[in-house]
Biopython code that builds the backbone (N, CA, C, O; Angstrom):
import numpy as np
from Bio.PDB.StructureBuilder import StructureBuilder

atoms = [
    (1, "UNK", "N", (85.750, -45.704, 70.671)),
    (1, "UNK", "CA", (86.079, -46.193, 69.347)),
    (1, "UNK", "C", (87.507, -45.833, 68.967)),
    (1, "UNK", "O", (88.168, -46.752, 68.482)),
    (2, "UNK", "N", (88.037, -44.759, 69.092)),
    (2, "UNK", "CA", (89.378, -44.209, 69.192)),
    (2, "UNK", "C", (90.352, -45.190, 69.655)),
    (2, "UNK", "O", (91.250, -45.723, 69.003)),
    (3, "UNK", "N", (90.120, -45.308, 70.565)),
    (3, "UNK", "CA", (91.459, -46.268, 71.063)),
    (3, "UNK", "C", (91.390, -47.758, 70.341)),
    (3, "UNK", "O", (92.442, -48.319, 70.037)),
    (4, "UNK", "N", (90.110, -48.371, 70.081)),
    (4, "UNK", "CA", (90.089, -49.454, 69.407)),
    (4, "UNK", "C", (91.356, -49.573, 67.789)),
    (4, "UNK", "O", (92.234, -50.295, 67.316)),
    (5, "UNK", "N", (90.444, -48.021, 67.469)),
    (5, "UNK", "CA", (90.674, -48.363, 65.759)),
    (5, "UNK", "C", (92.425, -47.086, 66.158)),
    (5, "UNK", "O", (92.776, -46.422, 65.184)),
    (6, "UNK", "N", (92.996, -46.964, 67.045)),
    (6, "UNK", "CA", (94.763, -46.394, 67.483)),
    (6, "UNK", "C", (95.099, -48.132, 67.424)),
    (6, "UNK", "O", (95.830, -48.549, 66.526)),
    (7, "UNK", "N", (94.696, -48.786, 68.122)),
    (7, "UNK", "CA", (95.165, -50.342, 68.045)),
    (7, "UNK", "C", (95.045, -50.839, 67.108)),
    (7, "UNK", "O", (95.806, -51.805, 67.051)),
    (8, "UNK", "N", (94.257, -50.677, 65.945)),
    (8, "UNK", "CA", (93.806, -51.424, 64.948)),
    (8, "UNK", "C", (92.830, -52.505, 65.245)),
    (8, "UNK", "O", (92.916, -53.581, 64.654)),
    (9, "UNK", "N", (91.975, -52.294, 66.064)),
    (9, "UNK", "CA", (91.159, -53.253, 66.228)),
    (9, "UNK", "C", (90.112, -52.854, 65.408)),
    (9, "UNK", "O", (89.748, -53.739, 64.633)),
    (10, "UNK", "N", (89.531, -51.833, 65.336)),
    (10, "UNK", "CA", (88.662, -51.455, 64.051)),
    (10, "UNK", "C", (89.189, -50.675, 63.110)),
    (10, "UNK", "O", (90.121, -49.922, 63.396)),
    (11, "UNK", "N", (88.581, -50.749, 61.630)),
    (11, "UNK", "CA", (88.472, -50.039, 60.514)),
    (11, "UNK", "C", (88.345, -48.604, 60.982)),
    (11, "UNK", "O", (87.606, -48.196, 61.878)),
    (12, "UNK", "N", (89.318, -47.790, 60.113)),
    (12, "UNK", "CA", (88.557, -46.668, 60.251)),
    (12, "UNK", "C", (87.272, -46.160, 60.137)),
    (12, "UNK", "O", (86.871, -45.269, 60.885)),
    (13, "UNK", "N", (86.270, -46.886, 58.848)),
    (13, "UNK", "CA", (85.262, -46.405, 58.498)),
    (13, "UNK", "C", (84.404, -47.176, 59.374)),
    (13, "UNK", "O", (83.321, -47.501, 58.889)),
    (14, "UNK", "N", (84.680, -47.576, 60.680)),
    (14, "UNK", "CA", (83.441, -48.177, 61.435)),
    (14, "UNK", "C", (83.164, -47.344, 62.579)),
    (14, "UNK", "O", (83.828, -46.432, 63.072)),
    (15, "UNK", "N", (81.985, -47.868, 62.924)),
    (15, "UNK", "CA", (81.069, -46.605, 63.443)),
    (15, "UNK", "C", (80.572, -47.245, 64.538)),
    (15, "UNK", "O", (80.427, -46.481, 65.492)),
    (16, "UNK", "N", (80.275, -48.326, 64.730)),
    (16, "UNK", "CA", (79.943, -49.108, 65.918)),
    (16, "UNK", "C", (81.205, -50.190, 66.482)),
    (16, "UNK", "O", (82.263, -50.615, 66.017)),
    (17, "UNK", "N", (80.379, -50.368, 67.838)),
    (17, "UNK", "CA", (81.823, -51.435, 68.473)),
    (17, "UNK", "C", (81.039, -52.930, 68.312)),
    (17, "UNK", "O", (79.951, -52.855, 67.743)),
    (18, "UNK", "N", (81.226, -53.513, 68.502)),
    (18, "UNK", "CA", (81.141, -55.029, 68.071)),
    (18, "UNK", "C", (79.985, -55.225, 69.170)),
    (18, "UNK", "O", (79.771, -54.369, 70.028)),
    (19, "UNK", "N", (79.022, -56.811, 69.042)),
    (19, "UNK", "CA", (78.567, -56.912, 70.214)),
    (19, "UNK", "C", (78.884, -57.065, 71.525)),
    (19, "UNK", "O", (78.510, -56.442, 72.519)),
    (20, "UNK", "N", (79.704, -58.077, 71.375)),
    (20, "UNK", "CA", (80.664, -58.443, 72.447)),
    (20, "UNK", "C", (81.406, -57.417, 73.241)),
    (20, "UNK", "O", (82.011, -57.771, 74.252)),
    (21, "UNK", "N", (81.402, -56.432, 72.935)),
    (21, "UNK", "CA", (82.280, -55.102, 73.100)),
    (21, "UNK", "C", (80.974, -54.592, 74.208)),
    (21, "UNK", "O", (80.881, -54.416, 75.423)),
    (22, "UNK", "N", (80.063, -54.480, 73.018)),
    (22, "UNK", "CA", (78.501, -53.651, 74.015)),
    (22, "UNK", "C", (78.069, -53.795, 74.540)),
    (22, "UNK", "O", (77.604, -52.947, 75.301)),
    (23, "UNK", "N", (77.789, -55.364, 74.595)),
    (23, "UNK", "CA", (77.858, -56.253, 76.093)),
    (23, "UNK", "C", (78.292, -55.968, 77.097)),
    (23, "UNK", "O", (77.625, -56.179, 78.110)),
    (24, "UNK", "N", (79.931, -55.220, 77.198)),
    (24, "UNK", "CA", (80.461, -55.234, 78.248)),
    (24, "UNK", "C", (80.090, -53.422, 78.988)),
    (24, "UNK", "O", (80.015, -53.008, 80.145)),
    (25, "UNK", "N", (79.959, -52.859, 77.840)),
    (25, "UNK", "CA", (79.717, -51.349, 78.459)),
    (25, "UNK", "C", (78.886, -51.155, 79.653)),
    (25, "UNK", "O", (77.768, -51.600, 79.912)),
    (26, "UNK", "N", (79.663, -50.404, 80.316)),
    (26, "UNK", "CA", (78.617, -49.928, 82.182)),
    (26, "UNK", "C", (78.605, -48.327, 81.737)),
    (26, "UNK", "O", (79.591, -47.641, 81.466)),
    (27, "UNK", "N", (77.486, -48.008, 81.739)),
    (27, "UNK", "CA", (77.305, -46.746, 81.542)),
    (27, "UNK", "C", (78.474, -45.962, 80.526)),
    (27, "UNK", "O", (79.094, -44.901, 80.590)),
    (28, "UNK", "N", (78.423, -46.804, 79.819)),
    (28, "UNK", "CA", (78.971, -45.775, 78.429)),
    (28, "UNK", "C", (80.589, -45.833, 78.539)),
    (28, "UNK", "O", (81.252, -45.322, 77.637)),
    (29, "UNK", "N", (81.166, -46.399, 79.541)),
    (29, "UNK", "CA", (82.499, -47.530, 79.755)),
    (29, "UNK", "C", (82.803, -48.503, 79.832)),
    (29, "UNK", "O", (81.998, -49.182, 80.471)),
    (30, "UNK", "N", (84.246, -49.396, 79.233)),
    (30, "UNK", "CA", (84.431, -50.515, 79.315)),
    (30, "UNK", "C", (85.301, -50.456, 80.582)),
    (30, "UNK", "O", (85.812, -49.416, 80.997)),
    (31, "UNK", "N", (85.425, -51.669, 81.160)),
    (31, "UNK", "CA", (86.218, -51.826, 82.363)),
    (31, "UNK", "C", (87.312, -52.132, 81.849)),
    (31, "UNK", "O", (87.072, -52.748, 80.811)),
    (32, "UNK", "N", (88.616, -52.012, 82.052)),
    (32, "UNK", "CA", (90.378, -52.471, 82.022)),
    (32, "UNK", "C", (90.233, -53.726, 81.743)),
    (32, "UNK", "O", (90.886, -54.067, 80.758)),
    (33, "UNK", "N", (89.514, -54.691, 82.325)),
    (33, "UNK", "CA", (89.178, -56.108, 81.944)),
    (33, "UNK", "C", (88.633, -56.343, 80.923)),
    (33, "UNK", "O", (89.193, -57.066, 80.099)),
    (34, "UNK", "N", (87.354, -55.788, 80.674)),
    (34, "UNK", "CA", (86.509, -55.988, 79.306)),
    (34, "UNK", "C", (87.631, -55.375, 77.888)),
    (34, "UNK", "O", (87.975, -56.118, 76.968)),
    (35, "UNK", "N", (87.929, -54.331, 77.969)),
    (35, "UNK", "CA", (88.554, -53.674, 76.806)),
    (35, "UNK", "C", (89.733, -54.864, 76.633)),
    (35, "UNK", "O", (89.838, -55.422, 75.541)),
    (36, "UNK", "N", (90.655, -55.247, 77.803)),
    (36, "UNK", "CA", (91.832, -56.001, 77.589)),
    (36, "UNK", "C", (91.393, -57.313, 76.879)),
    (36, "UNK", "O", (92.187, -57.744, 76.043)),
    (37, "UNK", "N", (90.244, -58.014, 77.089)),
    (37, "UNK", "CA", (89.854, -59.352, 76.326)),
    (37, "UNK", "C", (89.685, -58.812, 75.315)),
    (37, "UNK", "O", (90.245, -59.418, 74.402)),
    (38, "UNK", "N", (89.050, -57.729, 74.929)),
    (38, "UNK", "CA", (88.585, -57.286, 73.530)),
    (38, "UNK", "C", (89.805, -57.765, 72.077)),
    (38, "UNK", "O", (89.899, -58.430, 71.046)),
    (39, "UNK", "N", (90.634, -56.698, 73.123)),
    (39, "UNK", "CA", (92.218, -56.287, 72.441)),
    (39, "UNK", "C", (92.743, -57.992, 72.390)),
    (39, "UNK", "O", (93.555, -58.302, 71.518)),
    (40, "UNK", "N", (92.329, -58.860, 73.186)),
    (40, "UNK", "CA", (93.361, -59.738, 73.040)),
    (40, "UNK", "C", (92.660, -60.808, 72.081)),
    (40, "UNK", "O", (93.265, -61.546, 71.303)),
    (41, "UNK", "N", (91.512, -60.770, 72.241)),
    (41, "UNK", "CA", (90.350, -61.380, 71.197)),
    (41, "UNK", "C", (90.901, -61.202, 69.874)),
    (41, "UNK", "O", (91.263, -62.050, 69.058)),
    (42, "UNK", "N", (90.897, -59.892, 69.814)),
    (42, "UNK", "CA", (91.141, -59.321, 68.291)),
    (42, "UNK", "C", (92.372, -59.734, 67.713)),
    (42, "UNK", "O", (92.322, -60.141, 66.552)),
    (43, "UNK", "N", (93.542, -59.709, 68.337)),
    (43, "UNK", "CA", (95.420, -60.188, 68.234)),
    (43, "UNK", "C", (94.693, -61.663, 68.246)),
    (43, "UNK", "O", (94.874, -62.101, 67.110)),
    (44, "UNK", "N", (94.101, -62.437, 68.861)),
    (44, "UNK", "CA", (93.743, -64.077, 68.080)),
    (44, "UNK", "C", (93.677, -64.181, 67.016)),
    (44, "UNK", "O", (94.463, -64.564, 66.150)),
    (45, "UNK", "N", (92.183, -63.650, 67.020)),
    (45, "UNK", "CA", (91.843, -63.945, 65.401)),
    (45, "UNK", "C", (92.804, -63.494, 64.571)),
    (45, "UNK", "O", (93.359, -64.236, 63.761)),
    (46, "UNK", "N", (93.138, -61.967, 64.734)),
    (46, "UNK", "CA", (94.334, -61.737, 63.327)),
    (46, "UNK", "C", (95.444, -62.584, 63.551)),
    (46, "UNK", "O", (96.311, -62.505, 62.680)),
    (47, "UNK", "N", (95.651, -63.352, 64.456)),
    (47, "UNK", "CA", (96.716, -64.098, 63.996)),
    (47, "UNK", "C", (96.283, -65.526, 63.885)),
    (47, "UNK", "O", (97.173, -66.352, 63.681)),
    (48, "UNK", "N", (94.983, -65.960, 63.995)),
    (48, "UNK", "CA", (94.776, -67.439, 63.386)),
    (48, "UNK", "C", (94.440, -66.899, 61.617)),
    (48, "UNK", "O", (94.805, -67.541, 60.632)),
    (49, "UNK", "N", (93.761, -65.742, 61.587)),
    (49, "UNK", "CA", (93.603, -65.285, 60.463)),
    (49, "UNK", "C", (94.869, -65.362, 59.327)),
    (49, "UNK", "O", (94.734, -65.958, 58.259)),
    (50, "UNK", "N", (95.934, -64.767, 59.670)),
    (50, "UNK", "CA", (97.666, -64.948, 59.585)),
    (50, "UNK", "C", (97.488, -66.242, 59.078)),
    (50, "UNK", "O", (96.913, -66.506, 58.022)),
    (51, "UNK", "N", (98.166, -67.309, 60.115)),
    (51, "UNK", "CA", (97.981, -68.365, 59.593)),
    (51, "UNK", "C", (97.611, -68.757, 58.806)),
    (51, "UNK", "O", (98.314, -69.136, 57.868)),
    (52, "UNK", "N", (95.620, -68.891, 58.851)),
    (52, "UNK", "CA", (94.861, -69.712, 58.076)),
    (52, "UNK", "C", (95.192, -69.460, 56.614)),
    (52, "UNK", "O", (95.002, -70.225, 55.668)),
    (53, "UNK", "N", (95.780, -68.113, 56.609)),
    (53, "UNK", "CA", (96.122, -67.389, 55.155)),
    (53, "UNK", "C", (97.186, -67.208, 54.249)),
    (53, "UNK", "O", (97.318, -66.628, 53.171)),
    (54, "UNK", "N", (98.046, -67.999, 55.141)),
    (54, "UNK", "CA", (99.643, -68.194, 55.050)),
    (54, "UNK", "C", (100.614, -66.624, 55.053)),
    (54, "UNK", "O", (101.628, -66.457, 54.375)),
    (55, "UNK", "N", (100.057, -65.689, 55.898)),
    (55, "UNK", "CA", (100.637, -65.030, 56.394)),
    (55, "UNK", "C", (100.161, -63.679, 55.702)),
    (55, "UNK", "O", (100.690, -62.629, 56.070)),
    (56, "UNK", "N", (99.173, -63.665, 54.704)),
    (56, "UNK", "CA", (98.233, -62.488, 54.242)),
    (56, "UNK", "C", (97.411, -61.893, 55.276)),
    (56, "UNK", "O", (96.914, -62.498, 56.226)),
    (57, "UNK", "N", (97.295, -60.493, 54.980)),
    (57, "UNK", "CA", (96.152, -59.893, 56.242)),
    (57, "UNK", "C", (94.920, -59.857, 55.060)),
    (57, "UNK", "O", (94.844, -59.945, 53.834)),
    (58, "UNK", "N", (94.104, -59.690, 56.099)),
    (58, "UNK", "CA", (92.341, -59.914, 55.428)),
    (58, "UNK", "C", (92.738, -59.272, 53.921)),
    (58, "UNK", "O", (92.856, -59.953, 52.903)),
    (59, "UNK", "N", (92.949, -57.551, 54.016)),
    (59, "UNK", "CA", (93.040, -56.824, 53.016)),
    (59, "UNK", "C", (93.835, -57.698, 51.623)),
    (59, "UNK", "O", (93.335, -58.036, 50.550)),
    (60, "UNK", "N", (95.121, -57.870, 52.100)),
    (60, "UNK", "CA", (96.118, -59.201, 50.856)),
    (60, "UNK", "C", (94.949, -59.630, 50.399)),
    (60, "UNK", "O", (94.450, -59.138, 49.386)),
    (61, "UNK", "N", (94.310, -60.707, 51.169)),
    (61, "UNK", "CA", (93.480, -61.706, 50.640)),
    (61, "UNK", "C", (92.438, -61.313, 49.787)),
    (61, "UNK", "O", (92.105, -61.957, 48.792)),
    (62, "UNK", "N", (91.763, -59.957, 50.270)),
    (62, "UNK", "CA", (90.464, -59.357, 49.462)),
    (62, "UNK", "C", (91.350, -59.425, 47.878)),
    (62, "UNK", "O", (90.928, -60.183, 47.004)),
    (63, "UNK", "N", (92.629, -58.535, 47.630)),
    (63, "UNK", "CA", (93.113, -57.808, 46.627)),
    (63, "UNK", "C", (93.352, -59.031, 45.973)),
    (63, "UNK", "O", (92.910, -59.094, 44.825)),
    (64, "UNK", "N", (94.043, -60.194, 46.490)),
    (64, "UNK", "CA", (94.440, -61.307, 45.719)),
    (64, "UNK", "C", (93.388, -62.054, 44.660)),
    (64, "UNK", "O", (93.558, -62.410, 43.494)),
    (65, "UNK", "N", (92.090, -62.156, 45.648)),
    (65, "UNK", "CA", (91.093, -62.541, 45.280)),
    (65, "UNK", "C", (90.428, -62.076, 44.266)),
    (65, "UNK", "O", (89.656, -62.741, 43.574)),
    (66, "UNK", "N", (90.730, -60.743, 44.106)),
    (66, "UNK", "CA", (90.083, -59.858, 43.023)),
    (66, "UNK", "C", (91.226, -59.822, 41.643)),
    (66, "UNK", "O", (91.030, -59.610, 40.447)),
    (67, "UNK", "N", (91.991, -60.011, 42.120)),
    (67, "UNK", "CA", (92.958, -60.078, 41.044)),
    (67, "UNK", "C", (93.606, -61.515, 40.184)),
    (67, "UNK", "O", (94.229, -61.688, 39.136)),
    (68, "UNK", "N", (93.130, -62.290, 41.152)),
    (68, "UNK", "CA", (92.583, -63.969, 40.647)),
    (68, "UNK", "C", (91.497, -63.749, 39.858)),
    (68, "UNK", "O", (91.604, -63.788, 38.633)),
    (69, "UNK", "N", (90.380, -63.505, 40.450)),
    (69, "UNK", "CA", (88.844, -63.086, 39.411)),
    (69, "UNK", "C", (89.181, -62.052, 38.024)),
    (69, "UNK", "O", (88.493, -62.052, 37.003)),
    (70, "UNK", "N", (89.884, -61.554, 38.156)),
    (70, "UNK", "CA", (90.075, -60.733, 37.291)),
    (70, "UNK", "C", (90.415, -61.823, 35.868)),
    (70, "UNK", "O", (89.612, -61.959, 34.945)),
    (71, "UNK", "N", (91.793, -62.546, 35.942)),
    (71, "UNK", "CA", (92.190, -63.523, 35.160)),
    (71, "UNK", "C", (91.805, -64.602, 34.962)),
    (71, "UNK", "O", (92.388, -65.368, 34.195)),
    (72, "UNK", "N", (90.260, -65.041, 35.897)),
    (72, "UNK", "CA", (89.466, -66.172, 35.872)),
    (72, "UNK", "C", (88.214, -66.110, 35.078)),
    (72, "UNK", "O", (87.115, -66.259, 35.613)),
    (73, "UNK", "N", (88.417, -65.819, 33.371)),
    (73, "UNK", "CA", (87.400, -65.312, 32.925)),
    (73, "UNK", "C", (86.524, -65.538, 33.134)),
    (73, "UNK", "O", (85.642, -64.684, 33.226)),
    (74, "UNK", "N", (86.269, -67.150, 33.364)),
    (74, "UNK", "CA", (84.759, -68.206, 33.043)),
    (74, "UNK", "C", (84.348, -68.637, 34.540)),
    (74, "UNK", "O", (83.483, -69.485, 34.762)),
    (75, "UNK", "N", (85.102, -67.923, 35.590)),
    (75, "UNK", "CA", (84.788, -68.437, 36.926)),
    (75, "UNK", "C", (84.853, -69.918, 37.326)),
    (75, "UNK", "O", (84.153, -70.593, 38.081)),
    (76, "UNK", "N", (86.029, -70.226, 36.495)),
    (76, "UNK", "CA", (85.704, -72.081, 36.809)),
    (76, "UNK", "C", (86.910, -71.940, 38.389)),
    (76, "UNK", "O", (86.773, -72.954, 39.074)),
    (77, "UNK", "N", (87.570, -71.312, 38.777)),
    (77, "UNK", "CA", (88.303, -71.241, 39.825)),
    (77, "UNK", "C", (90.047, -71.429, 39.374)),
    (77, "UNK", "O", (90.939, -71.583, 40.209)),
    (78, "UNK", "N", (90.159, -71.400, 38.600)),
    (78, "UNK", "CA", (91.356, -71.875, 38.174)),
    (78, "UNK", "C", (91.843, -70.721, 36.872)),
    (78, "UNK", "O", (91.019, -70.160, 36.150)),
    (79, "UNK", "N", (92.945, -70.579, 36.798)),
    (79, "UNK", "CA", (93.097, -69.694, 35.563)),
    (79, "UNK", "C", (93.983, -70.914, 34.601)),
    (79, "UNK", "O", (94.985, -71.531, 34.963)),
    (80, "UNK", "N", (93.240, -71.022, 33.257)),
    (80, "UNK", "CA", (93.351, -71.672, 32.572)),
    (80, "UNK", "C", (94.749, -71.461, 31.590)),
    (80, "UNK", "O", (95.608, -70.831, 32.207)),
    (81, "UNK", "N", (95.095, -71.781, 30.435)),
    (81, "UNK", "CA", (96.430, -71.688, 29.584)),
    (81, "UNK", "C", (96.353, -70.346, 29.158)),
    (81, "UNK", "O", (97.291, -69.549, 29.138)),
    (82, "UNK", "N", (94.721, -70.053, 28.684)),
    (82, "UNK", "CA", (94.481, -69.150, 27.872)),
    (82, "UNK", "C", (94.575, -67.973, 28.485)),
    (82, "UNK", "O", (95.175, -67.040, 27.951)),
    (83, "UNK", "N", (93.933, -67.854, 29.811)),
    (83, "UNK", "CA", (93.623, -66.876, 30.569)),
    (83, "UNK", "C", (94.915, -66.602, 31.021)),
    (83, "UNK", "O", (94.862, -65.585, 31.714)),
    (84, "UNK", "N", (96.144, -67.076, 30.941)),
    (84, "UNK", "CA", (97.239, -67.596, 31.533)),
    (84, "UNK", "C", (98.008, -66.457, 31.080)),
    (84, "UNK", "O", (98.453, -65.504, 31.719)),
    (85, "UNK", "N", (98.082, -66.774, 29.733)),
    (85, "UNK", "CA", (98.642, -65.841, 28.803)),
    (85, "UNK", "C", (98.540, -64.235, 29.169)),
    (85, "UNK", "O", (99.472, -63.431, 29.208)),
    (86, "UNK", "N", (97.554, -64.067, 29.349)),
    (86, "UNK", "CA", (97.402, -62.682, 29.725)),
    (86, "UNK", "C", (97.833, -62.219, 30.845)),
    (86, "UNK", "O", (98.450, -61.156, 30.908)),
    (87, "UNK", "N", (97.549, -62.994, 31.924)),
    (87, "UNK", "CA", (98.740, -62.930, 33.237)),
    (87, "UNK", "C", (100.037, -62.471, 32.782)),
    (87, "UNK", "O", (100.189, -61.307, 32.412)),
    (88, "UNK", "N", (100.733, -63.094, 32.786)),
    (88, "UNK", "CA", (101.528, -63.361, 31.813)),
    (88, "UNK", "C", (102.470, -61.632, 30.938)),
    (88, "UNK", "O", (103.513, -61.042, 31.220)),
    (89, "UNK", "N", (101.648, -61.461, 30.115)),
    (89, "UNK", "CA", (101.670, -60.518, 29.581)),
    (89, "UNK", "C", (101.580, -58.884, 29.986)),
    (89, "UNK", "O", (102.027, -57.832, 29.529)),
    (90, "UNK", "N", (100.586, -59.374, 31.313)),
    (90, "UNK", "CA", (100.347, -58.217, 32.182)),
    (90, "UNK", "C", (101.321, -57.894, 33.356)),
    (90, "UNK", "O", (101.662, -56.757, 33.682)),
    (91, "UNK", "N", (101.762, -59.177, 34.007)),
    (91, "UNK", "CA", (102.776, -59.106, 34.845)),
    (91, "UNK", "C", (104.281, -58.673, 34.498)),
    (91, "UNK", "O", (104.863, -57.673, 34.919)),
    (92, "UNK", "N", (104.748, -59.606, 33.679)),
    (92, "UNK", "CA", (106.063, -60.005, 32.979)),
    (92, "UNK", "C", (105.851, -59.223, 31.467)),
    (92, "UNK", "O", (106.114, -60.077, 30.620)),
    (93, "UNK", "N", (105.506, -58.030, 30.842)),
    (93, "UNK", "CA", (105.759, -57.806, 29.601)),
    (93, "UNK", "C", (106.872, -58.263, 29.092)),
    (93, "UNK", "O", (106.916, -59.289, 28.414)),
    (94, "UNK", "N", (107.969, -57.476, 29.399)),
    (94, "UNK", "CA", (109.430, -57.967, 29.195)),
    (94, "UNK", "C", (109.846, -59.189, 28.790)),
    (94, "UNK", "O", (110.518, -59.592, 27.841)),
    (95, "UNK", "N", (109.100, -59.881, 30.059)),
    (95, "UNK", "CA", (109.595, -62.028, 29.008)),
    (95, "UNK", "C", (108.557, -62.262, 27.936)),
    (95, "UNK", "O", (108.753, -63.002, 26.973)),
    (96, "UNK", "N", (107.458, -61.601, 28.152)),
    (96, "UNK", "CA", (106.064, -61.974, 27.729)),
    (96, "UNK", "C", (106.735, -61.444, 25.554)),
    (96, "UNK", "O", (106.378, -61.842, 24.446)),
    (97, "UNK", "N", (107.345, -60.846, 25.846)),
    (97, "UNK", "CA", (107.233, -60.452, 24.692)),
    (97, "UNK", "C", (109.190, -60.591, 23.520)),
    (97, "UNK", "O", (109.439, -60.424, 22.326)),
    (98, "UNK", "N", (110.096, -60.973, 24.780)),
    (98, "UNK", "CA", (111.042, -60.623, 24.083)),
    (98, "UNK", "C", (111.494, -62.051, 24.173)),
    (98, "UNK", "O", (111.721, -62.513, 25.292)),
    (99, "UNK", "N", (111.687, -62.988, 22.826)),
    (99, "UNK", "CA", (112.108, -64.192, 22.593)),
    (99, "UNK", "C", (113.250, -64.843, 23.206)),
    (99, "UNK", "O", (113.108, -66.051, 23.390)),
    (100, "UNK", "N", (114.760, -64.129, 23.697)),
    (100, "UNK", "CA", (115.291, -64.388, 24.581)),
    (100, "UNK", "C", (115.052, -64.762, 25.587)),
    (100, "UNK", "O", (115.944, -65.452, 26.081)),
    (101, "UNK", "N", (114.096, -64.600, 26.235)),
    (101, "UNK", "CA", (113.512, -64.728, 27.675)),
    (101, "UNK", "C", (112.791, -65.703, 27.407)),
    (101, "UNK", "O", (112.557, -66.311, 28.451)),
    (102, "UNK", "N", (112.127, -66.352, 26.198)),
    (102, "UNK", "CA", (111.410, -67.366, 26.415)),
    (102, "UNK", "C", (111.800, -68.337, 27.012)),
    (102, "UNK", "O", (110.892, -68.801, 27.703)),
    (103, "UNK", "N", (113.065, -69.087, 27.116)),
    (103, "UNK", "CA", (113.576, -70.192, 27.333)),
    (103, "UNK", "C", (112.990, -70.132, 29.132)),
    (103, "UNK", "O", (112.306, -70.990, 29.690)),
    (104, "UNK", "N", (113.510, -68.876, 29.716)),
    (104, "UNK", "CA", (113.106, -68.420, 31.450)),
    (104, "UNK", "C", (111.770, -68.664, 31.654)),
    (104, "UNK", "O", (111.342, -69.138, 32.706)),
    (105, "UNK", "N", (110.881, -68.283, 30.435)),
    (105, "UNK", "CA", (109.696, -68.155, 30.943)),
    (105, "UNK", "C", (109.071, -69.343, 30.730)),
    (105, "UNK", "O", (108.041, -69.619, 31.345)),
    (106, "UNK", "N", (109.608, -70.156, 29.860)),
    (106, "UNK", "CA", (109.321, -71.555, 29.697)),
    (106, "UNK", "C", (109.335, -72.887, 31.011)),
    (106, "UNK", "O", (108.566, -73.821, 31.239)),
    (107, "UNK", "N", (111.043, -72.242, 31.897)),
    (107, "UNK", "CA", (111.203, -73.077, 32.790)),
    (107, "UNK", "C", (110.082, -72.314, 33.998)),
    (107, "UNK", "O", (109.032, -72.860, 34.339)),
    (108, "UNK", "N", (110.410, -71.379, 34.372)),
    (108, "UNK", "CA", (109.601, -71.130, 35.171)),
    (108, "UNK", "C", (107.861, -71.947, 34.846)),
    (108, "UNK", "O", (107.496, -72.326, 35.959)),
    (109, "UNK", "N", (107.280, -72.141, 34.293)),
    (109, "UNK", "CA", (105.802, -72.754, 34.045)),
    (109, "UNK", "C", (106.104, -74.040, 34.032)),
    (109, "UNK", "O", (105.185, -74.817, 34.294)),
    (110, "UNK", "N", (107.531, -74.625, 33.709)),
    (110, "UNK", "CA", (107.380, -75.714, 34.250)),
    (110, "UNK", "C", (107.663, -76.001, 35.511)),
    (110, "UNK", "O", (107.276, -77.145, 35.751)),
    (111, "UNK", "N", (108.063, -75.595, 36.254)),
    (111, "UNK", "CA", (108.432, -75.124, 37.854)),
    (111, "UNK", "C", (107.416, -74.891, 38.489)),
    (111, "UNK", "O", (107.500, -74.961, 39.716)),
    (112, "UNK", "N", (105.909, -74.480, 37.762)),
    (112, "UNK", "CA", (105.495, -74.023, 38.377)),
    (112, "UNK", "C", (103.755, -74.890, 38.699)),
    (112, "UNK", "O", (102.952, -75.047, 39.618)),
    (113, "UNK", "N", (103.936, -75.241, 37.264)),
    (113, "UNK", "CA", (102.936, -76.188, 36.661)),
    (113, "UNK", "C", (103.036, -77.834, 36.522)),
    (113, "UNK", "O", (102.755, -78.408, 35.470)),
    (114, "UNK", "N", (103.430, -78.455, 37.606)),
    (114, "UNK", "CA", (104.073, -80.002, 37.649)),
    (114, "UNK", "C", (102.990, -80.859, 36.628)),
    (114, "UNK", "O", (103.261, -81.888, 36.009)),
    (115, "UNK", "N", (102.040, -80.325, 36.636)),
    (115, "UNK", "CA", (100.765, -81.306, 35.981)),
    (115, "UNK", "C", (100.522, -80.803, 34.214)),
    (115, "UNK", "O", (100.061, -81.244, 33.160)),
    (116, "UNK", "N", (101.080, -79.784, 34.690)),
    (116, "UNK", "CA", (100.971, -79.529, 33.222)),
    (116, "UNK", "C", (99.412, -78.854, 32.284)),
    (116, "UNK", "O", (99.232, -78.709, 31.075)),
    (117, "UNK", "N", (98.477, -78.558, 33.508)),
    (117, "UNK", "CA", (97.129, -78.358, 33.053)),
    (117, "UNK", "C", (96.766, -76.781, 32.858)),
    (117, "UNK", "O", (95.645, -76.449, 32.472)),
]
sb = StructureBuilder()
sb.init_structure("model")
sb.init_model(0)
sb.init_chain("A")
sb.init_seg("    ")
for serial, (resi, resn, name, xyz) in enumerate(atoms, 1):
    if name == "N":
        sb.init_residue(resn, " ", resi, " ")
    sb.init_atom(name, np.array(xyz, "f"), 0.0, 1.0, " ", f" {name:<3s}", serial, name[0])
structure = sb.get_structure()
């Protein structure tokens, strides 16, 4: 398990090796072959993972996700004008609150918001 999770192939907090992994064990070893597909298995997926994610690792994506939900009061998937505001306010205090900056914070939402919804 050590050498897996030195590579980053597992979590620290994991405790077992995968099936595919256990599959390959001969008496309580992997062969140079088996471990090397493992390792190279794993560098796939995290990097179709990459991709599919536009370049977030799993973890990004968990935190993003939670921090989308956070500002998605009503769970419709979308953060609305209202819910917006508070973004907004939470991110950017500074524009959020000082009238000079409105004009910035104005273009930016339109920059950002083509539809306007």
């Amino acid at each position: 398990l050590k050498a897996f999770k030195d590579l980053g192939c597992l979590r620290e907090d994991q405790t077992v090796l995968p099936d595919e992994v256990v599959e390959d064990l001969k008496e309580g070893f992997l062969s140079h072959a088996a471990f090397t597909r493992f390792v190279q298995e794993y560098d796939w997926q995290r990097r179709r993972q990459l991709i599919d994610s536009g370049g977030y690792t799993i973890e990004q994506m968990e935190q993003l996700r939670r921090q989308f939900a956070y500002y998605d009061w009503d769970d419709s998937g979308d953060v609305s004008k209202k819910e917006l505001v508070q973004l907004i306010v939470d991110v950017f205090p500074d524009m959020a609150f000082d009238p000079d900056k409105r004009p910035l914070l104005l273009q930016i939402m339109r920059e950002t918001d083509s539809d306007s919804s």
